[in-house]
C-alpha angles and dihedrals in degrees: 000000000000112000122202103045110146117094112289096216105037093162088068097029115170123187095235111077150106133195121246088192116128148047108014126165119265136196129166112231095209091168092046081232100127097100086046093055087038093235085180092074109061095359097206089192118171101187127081111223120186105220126231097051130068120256091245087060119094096230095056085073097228115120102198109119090181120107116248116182105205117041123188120204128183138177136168108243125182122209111239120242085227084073094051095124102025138097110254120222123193110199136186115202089207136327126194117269114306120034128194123171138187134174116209095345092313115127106232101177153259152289132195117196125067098216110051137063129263134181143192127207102231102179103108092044092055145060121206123260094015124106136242144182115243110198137191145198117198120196116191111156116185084250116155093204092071117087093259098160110189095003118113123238098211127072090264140034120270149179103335088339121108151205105302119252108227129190127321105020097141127065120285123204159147122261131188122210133168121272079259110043138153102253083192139001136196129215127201124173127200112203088182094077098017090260143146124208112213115190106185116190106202121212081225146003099252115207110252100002145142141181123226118206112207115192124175138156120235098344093317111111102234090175149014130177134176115208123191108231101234099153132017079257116070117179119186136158129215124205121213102178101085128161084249095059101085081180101055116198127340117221132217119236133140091269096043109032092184109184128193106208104211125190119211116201128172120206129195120195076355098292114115107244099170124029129196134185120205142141142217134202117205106236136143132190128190147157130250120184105297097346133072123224137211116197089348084304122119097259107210105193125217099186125175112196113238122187103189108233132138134194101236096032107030101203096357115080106239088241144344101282096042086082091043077053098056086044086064108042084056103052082038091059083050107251120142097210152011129239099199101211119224101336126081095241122235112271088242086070100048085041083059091040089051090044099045100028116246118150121231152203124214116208131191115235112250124239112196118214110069108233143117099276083053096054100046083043091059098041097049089049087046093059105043091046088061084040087056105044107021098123102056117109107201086060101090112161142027138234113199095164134018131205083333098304101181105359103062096163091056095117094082104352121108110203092050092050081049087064102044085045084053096056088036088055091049105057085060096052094047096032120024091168098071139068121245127226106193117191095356116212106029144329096058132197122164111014155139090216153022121245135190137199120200132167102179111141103211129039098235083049083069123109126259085235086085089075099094132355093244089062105039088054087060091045138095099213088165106033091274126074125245099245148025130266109270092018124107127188103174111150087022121126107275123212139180096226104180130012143135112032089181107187118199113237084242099062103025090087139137102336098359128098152173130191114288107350133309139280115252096218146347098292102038078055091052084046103053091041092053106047091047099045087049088053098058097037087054091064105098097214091058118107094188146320134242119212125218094251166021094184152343111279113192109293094012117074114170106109129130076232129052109235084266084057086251100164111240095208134000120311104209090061089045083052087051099050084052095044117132 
């Protein structure tokens, strides 16, 4: 059975397209001697792999648990006659960490960074109709320099590191466009006049073309425009807000996750050669003084940290519903938002956050040993990451750097501060429309808040330091100060971004652990979350709070879910600790 079938972007969905998920051929390459013997060629593979999911992942049916550094896959793909006349585009949602492809022996390209997407236009290389073997190298070393997030280094899991993640773990597919097509697009909404800002890169200036931007709310067009392609780069803005609409527009929040669909078409001598169906939500958030605002309204922010893992998949979600699913047993044990913790999550999942209204952080994967190749790592990721989501509502804020991650000297040493102010500084200039946590947890430099991370298990446990938020800012409360040395973010939103990471006794056995000790049983557990999470939302300077975590993932147990989103206690009176 193929896994994995729906769209993979369907925030940018076209008609024309066809999976390549599935059974590919697999072969280890041990001796790193494949491009030498030129494999990709004639690939003589004996294993059966199912694509999209890593050959360390249960559901990749490959039983091998050893590292192996260099991976090769292969399949056979034939082009479809309904993209005679198109463009084709062959597209990976993400490969870890080293990608290298060829088609029929061609070499195509290819692609650094495990976490975000790349594509190749393959239309002057095919023939409709005919076959070809697509072939790839994967190269994925236990180096600490490269952005891993939540993979262990070492040859086995350890401590709160994971099962590496190697090679093709997000969908992989065909994609036909018109001979002139966007190959991005940016939007903006202003929810100040109602309008939306629509900025459309062409693959090319096509003579005599156009692109019309229809926009419309639950089936009702609201707007239409017709722009002359002057340039590859076509900006535009729609208003919604016409005399007509009694309603106005409609925002976007968590509890009205209002969504604009809005078709893009280029034309070229008026006839329609590329279609794509999106959609937008207005929405604005900003920051004023110590609070933060959404829609011009105090956001208060009830955040669960979710890591994405699964046992059977590891970072790729088992099938398509299983991260609609996630969606809803967030917003069921009544949080208003995610905070995904160290992976740049599937589209699929920012599409359900948008749809059913769930608020999100984006963070950037860690690497962890401080150096050159670590810095233009991060920042490539960083930027791509932006470049890929960009457009999703419900994503409202950015982590470049986590409790220090990489630059463990960051507290007083310049040159490490320089890095995390970089990829703060970046964010801005790619994303003015998000918040940045900088280093999130303590000892920050650059940033747009200031975040704490606290696993003390009972409120009167708790420093003095919680007292004010002047003091608390000059304070270690957990054994680290807040910020860095020569910052100072005095009068900035503050949040309680981890704490708790409760286990229950039953679980926290052998090599598996929570913070603390465990909970001997299902009320003990209710008891100890409550009165901790009541402490900190007491505290009048706090903007929200963020709970260690969704769900169990393989050591750690201490989720209010176990790894198969079993929920550990009930689920009403965890909605009611975390009720507005």
């Amino acid at each position: 059975m193929i896994r994995r079938t729906a769209h993979p972007r369907p925030d940018r969905a076209r008609q024309n397209w066809q999976t390549l998920n599935g059974p590919w051929r697999f072969r280890f390459d041990w001796s790193n001697e494949g491009k030498k013997r030129r494999w990709y060629e004639k690939p003589a593979f004996d294993l059966t792999i199912q694509v999209p999911f890593a050959y360390q992942a249960e559901l990749s049916g490959i039983k091998e648990k050893r590292h192996c550094d260099v991976l090769w896959y292969a399949r056979e793909i034939t082009i479809p006659e309904t993209m005679r006349d198109q463009r084709v585009l062959l597209h990976f949602g993400a490969v870890d960490y080293q990608a290298d492809v060829w088609l029929d022996g061609q070499y195509l390209g290819g692609h650094e960074g495990g976490y975000t997407p790349f594509t190749f236009d393959i239309t002057d290389l095919i023939e409709i109709g005919k076959s070809y073997t697509l072939t790839v190298r994967c190269e994925d070393r236990l180096d600490r320099e490269q952005p891993r997030g939540k993979q262990s280094w070492k040859p086995a899991p350890f401590a709160c590191w994971y099962t590496p993640v190697s090679g093709i773990w997000q969908s992989v597919w065909l994609e036909g466009v018109g001979t002139v097509y966007p190959v991005d697009f940016r939007l903006t909404p202003r929810i100040d006049d109602g309008s939306l800002k629509a900025e459309m890169a062409l693959n090319e200036l096509p003579e005599n073309g156009s692109l019309r931007l229809t926009a419309s709310f639950q089936g009702r067009v609201v707007a239409r425009q017709e722009t002359a392609a002057l340039d590859r780069l076509v900006s535009t803005t729609l208003y919604l807000n016409s005399p007509r609409d009694r309603e106005g527009v409609r925002l976007w929040s968590p509890e009205q996750p209002n969504l604009y669909d809005l078709a893009i078409e280029t034309l070229k001598d008026g006839q329609v050669t590329d279609r794509v169906e999106t959609y937008f939500g207005m929405r604005q958030i900003e920051i004023a003084g110590d609070q933060i605002l959404l829609n011009r309204d105090v956001l208060y922010q009830r955040l669960v940290l979710d890591q994405g893992y699964w046992p059977d998949g590891l970072l790729t979600a088992p099938d398509d519903e299983a991260l609609k699913k996630d969606v809803e047993l967030t917003k069921a044990l009544g949080f208003n938002g995610a905070r995904k913790h160290q992976k740049f999550e599937d589209p699929q999942y920012l599409y359900w956050a948008d749809h059913l209204g769930l608020l999100v952080w984006g963070e950037l994967p860690s690497a962890y040993a401080f150096g050159d190749r670590e810095k233009r790592s991060l920042l490539r990721d960083l930027s791509e990451a932006i470049r890929r989501d960009y457009n999703h509502p419900a994503l409202i804020a950015w982590t470049p750097l986590n409790e220090s991650w990489g630059v463990p000297c960051i507290r007083g040493q310049k040159k490490q501060q320089k890095l995390a102010d970089a990829l703060y500084a970046l964010v801005h200039a790619l994303d003015g429309t998000r918040f940045v946590s900088g280093n999130d947890g303590w000892e920050q430099a650059a940033t747009d808040v200031a975040t704490v991370h606290d696993y003390t298990a009972w409120p009167e446990q708790l420093s003095a330091a919680y007292g004010s938020a002047e003091a608390l800012l000059q304070a270690a409360p957990a054994s680290r100060m807040i910020q860095a040395q020569g910052y100072d973010h005095t009068g900035k939103p503050l949040l309680m971004t981890e704490y708790g990471g409760i286990a229950m006794a039953k679980d926290a056995e052998g090599e598996n652990w929570g913070y603390n000790g465990a909970a001997r049983d299902e009320e003990s557990f209710l008891q100890r979350y409550a009165a901790i999470t009541a402490a900190f939302r007491a505290m009048p300077y706090f903007r929200g709070y963020c709970y260690t975590q969704l769900t169990d993932v393989f050591q750690e147990v201490n989720g209010l879910l176990d790894m198969d989103r079993n929920p550990k206690a009930d689920m009403e009176k965890i909605r009611e600790i975390n009720r507005p």
